[in-house]
VOPATI-499404 format. One record per residue (C-alpha): residue in one letter; residue number from 1; x negated, y, z. Coordinates in steps of 0.5 Angstrom, whole numbers, plus 2048, in hexadecimal, padded with zeros to 3 digits. Layout:
N
+---------+-----+-----+-----+-----+
! residuo ! num !  px !  py !  pz !
+---------+-----+-----+-----+-----+
!       a ! NUM !   X !   Y !   Z !
...
+---------+-----+-----+-----+-----+
This chain:
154
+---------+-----+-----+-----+-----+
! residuo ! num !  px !  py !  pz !
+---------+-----+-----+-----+-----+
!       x !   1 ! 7A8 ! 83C ! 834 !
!       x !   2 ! 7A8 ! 841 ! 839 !
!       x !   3 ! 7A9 ! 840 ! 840 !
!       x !   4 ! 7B0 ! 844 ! 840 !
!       x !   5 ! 7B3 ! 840 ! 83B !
!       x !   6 ! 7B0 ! 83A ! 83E !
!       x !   7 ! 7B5 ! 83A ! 844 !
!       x !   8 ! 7BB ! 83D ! 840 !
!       x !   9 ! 7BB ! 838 ! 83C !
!       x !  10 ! 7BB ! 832 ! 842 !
!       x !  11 ! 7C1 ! 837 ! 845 !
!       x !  12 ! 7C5 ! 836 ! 83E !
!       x !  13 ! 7C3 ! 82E ! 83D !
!       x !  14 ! 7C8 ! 82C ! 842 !
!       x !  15 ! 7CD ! 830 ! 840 !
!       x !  16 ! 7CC ! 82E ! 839 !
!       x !  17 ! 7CB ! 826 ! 83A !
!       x !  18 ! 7D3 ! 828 ! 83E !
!       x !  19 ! 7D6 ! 82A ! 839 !
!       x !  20 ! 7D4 ! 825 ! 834 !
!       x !  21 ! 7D5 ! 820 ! 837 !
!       x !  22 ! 7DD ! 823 ! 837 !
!       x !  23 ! 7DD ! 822 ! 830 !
!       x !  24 ! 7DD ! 81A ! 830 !
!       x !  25 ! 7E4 ! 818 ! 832 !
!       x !  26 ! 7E6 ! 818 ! 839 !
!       x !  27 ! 7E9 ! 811 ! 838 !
!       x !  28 ! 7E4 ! 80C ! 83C !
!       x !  29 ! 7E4 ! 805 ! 836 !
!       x !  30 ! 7E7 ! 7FF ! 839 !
!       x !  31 ! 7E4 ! 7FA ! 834 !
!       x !  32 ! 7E4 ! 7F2 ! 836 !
!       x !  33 ! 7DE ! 7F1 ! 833 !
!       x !  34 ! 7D8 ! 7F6 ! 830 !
!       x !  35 ! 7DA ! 7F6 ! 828 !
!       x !  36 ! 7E0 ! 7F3 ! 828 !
!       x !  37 ! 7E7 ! 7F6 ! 825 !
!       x !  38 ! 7EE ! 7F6 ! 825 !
!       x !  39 ! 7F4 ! 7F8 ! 81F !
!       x !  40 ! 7F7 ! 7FC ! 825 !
!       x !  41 ! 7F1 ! 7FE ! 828 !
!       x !  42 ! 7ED ! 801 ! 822 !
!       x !  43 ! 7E9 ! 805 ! 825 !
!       x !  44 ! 7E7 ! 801 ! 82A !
!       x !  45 ! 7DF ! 7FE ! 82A !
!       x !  46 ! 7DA ! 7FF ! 825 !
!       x !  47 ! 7DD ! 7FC ! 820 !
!       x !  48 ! 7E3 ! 800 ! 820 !
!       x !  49 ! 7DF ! 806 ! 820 !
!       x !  50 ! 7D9 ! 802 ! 81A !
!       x !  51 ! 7DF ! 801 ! 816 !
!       x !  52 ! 7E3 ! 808 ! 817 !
!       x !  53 ! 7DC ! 80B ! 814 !
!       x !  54 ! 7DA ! 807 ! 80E !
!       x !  55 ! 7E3 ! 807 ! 80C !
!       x !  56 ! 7E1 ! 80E ! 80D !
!       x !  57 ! 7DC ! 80E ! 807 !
!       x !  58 ! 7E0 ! 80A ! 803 !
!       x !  59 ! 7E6 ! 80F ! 803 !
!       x !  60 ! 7E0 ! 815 ! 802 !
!       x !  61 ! 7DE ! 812 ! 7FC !
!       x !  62 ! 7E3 ! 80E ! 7FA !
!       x !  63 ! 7E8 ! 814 ! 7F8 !
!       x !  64 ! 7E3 ! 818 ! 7F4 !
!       x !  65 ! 7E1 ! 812 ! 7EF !
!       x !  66 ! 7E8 ! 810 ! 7EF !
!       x !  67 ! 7EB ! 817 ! 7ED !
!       x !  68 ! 7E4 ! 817 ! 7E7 !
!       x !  69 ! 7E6 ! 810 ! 7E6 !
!       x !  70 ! 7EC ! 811 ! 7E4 !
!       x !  71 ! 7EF ! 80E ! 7DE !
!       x !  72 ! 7EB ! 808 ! 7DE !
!       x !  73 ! 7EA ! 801 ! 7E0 !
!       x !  74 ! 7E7 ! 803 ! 7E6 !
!       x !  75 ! 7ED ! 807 ! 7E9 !
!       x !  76 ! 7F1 ! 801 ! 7EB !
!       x !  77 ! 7EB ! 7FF ! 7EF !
!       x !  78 ! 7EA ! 804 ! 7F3 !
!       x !  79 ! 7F1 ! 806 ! 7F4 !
!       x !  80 ! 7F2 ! 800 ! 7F7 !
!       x !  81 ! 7EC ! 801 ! 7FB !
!       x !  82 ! 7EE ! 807 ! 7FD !
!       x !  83 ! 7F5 ! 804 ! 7FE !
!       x !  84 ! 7F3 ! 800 ! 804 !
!       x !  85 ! 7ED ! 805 ! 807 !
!       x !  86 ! 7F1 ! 80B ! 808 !
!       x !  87 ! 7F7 ! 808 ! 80D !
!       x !  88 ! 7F1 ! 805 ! 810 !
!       x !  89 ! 7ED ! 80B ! 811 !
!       x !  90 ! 7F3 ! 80E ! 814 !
!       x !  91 ! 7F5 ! 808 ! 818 !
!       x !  92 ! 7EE ! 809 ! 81C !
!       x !  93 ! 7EE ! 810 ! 81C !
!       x !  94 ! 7F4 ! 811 ! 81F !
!       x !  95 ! 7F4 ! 80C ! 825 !
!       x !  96 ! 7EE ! 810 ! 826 !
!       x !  97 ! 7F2 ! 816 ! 827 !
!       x !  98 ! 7F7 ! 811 ! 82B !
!       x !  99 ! 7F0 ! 80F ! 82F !
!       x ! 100 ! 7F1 ! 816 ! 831 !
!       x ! 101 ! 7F7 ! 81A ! 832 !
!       x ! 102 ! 7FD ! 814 ! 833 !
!       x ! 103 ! 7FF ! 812 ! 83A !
!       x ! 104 ! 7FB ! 80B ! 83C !
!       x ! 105 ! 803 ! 80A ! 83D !
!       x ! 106 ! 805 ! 80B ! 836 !
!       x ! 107 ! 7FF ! 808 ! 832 !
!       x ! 108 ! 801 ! 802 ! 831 !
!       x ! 109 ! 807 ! 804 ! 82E !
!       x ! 110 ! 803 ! 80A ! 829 !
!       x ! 111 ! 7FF ! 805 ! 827 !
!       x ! 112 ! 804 ! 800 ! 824 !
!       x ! 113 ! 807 ! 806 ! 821 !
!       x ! 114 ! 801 ! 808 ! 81E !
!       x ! 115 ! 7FF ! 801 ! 81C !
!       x ! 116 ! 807 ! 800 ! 819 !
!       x ! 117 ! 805 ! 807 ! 815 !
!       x ! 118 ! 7FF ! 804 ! 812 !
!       x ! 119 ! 801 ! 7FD ! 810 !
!       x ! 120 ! 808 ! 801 ! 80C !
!       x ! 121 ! 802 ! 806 ! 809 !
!       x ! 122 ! 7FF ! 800 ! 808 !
!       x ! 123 ! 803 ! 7FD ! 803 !
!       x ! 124 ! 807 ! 803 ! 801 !
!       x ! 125 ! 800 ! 805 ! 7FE !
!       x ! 126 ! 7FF ! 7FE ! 7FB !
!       x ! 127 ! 805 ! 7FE ! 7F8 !
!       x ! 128 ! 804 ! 804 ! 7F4 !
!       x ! 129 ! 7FD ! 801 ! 7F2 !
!       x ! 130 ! 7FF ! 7FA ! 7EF !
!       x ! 131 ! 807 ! 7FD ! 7EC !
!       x ! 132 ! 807 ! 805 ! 7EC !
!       x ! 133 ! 802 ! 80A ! 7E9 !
!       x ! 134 ! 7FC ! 809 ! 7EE !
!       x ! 135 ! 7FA ! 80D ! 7F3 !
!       x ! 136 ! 7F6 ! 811 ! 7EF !
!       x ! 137 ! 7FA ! 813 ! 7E9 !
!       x ! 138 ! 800 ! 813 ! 7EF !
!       x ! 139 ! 7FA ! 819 ! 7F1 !
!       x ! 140 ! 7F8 ! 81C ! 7EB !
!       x ! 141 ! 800 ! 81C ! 7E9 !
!       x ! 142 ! 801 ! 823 ! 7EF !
!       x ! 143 ! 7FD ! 826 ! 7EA !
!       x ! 144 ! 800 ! 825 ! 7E3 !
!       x ! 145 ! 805 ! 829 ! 7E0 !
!       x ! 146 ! 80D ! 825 ! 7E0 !
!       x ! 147 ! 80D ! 822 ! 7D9 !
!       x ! 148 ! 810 ! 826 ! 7D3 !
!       x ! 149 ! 818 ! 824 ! 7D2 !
!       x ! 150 ! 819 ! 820 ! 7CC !
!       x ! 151 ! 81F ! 824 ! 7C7 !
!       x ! 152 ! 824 ! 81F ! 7C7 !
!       x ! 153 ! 825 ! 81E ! 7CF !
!       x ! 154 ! 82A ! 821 ! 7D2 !
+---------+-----+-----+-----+-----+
């Protein structure tokens, strides 16, 4: 390496370094103890952050086989896997955006809120898995096309 590129590249190394270090969140972590969680404060700790990633893959395969899977005896299965994944994957996630963006004022009014819509999405999904169509049929049915008339219904 030349001598030229050498020196402007320990110029640029700390401008670099500056601006990744802005891309994490600016929100310092307050957790009680290293590795622990709360419901409130998924996105607290190790934990939250192993579990929000291996959620993540759940959603990231699950869906696709699913959807390929679906009629069988595998569809109830993964819908109900995928019932659970989905509101919990949202639930991390968006207390990381309001790790992020809310007032520490209003935090703790945004993650009760947030946990709320979780458990309601929650169970509103279970419901469709264990008495409606499933999440997956509920999904494949946007692409469908309505259902013929029968004659003699008016």
């Amino acid at each position: 390496m030349s001598a030229s590129l050498q020196r402007s590249s320990a110029l640029l190394r700390p401008v670099v370094t500056a601006h990744v270090r802005r891309l994490h969140s600016s929100v310092p972590k307050t957790s009680s103890a290293p590795g622990s969680a709360s419901v409130l404060n998924a996105d607290d700790g190790k934990l939250g952050t192993k579990l929000y990633h291996a959620v993540n893959m759940v959603v990231l395969a699950g869906v696709p086989a699913a959807v390929a899977t679906s009629p069988s005896a595998l569809t109830m299965p993964l819908d109900i896997v995928l019932g659970i994944a989905m509101p919990l994957h949202a639930h991390i996630g968006m207390n990381y955006v309001i790790s992020d963006y809310v007032p520490k004022s209003a935090r703790g009014g945004a993650r009760g809120a947030m946990l709320a819509a979780s458990v309601l999405a929650t169970l509103g999904l279970l419901k469709l898995n264990l008495t409606g169509a499933g999440l997956t049929e509920t999904l494949k049915a946007t692409w469908r096309g309505p259902k013929p008339k029968e004659e003699g219904a008016k």
